[in-house]
C-alpha positions as CSV (number, residue, x, y, z in Angstrom):
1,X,139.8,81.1,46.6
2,X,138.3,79.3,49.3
3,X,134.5,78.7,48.9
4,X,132.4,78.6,52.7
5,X,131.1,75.6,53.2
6,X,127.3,75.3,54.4
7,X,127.0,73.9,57.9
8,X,123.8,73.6,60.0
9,X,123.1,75.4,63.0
10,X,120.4,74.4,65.1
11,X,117.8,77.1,65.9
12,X,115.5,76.6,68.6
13,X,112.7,79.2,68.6
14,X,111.2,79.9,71.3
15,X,107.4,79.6,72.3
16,X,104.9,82.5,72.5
17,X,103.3,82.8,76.4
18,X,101.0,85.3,76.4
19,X,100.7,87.6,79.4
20,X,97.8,86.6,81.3
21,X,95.7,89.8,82.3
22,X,95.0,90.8,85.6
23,X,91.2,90.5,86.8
24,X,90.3,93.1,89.2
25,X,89.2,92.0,93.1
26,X,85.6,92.8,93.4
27,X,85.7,96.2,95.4
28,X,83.8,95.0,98.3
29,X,86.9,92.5,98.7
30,X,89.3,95.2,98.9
31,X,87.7,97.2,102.2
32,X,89.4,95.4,105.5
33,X,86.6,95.2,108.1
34,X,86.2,97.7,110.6
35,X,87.5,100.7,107.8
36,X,85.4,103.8,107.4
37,X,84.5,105.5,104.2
38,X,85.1,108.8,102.9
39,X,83.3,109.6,99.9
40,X,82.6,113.1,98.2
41,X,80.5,113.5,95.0
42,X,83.7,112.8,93.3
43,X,85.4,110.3,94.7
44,X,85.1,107.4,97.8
45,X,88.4,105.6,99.8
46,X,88.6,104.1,103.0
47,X,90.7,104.3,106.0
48,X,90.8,102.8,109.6
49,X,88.0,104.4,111.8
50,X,90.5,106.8,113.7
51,X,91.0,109.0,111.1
52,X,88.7,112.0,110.4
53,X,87.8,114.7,108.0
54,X,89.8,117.9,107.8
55,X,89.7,121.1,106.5
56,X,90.9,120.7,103.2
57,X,93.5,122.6,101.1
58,X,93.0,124.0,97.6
59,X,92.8,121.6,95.2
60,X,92.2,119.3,97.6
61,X,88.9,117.0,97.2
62,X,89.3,115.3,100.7
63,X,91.5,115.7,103.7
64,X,91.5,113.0,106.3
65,X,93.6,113.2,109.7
66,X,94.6,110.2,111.7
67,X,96.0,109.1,115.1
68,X,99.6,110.6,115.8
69,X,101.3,108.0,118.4
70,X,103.0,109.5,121.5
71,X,106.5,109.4,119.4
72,X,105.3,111.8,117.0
73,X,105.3,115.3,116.4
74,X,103.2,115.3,113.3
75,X,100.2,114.4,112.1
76,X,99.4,111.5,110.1
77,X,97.8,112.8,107.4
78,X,95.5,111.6,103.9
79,X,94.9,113.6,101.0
80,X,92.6,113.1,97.6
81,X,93.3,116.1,94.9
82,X,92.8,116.5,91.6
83,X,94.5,118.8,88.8
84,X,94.1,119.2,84.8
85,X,96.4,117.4,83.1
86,X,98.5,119.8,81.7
87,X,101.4,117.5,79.9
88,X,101.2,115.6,76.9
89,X,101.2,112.8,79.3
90,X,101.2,111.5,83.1
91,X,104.7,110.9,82.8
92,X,104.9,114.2,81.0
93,X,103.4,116.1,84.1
94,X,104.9,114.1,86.7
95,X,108.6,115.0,85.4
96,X,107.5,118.9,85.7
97,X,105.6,118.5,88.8
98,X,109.0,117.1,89.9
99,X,111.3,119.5,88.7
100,X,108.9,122.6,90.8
101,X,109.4,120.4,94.1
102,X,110.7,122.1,97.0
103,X,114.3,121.5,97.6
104,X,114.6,120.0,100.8
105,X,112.1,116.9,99.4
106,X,113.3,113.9,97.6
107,X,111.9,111.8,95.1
108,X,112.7,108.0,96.4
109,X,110.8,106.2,94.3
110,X,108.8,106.1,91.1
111,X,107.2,103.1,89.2
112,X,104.5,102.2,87.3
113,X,102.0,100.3,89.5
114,X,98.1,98.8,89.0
115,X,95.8,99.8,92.0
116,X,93.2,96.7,91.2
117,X,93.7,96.9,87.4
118,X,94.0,100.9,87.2
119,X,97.3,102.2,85.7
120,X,98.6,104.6,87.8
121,X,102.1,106.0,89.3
122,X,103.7,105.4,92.7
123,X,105.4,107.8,94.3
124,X,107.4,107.7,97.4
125,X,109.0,111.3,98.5
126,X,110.9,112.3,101.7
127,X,111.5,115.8,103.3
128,X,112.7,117.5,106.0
129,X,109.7,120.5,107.9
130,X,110.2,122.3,110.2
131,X,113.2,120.2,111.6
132,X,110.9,116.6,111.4
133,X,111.7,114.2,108.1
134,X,108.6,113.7,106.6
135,X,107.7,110.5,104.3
136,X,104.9,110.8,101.6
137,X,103.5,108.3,99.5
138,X,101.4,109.2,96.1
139,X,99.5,107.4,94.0
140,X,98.7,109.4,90.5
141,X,96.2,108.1,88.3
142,X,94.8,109.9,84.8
143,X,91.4,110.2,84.0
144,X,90.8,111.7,81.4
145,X,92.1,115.0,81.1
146,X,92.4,115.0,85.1
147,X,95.1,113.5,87.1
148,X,94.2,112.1,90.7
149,X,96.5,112.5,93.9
150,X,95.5,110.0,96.4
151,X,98.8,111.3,98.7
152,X,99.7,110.4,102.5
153,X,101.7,111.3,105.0
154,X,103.4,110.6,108.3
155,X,106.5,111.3,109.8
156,X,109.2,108.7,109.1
157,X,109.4,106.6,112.1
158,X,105.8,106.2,111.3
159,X,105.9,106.2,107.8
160,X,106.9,102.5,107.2
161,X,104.9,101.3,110.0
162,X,101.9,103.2,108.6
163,X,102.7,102.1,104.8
164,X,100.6,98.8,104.4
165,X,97.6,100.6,105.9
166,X,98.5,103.3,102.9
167,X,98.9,100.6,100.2
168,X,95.6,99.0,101.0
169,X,93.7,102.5,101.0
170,X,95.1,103.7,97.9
171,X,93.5,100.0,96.5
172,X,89.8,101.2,98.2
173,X,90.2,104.6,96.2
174,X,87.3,105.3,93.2
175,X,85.8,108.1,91.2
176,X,82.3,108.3,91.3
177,X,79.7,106.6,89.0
């Protein structure tokens, strides 16, 4: 019988780089100049001065309106709202807030993000009201056992014009101290 003979293979192992973490921007860094605050005993975010306090919606901590161009038949809109968290986890609740979504809106995109070194969940979502396509991006973050909604909307030939202005707000948003 044939015996195996031993041959040497050369390994090469690799090295161990550690994931450097992310240091938060201080938050004064984060507020573009010119932006207005919002702040409730709860919670404080900033927009650009044109938008303004609404009447706000169950559930809803703050409800902020801003400037609809001449193209657009809705209302740019920016809501903060809060809810118990009801699944073992975010991801838990998120897949059943999901699944009780209306019909006619569409879940885009999800992914795991860091709003200046908070974990939290973006969400983008289109729909169709009232005969206008809607866009909405969300932000969920857990705290606790509550789950913040920083949420905005616009209609979509808006939407993607308005998004950077929405990405840097969501960065501005904090619970209170």
């Amino acid at each position: 019988t044939p015996v195996p003979q031993k041959t040497s293979t050369p390994v090469v192992f690799s090295t161990l780089t550690p994931t450097p973490t992310q240091t938060p921007v201080p938050y004064e860094q984060l507020i573009p100049n010119g932006w207005k605050q919002f702040k409730t005993e709860l919670v404080e975010i900033w927009l650009p001065p044109s938008f303004k306090v609404v009447k706000k919606s169950e559930g809803e901590e703050l409800a902020l309106q801003g400037e609809t161009s001449k193209n657009s038949l809705y209302n740019v809109m920016a809501t903060v709202s809060y809810a118990p968290l009801t699944g073992g986890s975010l991801d838990e609740q998120l897949d059943a807030d999901i699944l009780k979504m209306d019909p006619l809106t569409r879940l885009t995109e999800r992914r795991k993000v860091s709003l200046n070194s908070i974990d939290a969940v973006r969400m983008t979502l289109e729909a169709r009201v009232d005969g206008m396509d809607l866009n909405q991006l969300t932000y969920a973050i857990q705290d606790g056992g509550t789950v913040w909604f920083i949420s905005y909307f616009a209609q979509i030939n808006e939407f993607y014009e308005m998004l950077p202005i929405f990405e840097q707000s969501a960065k501005t948003f904090r619970m209170a101290q």
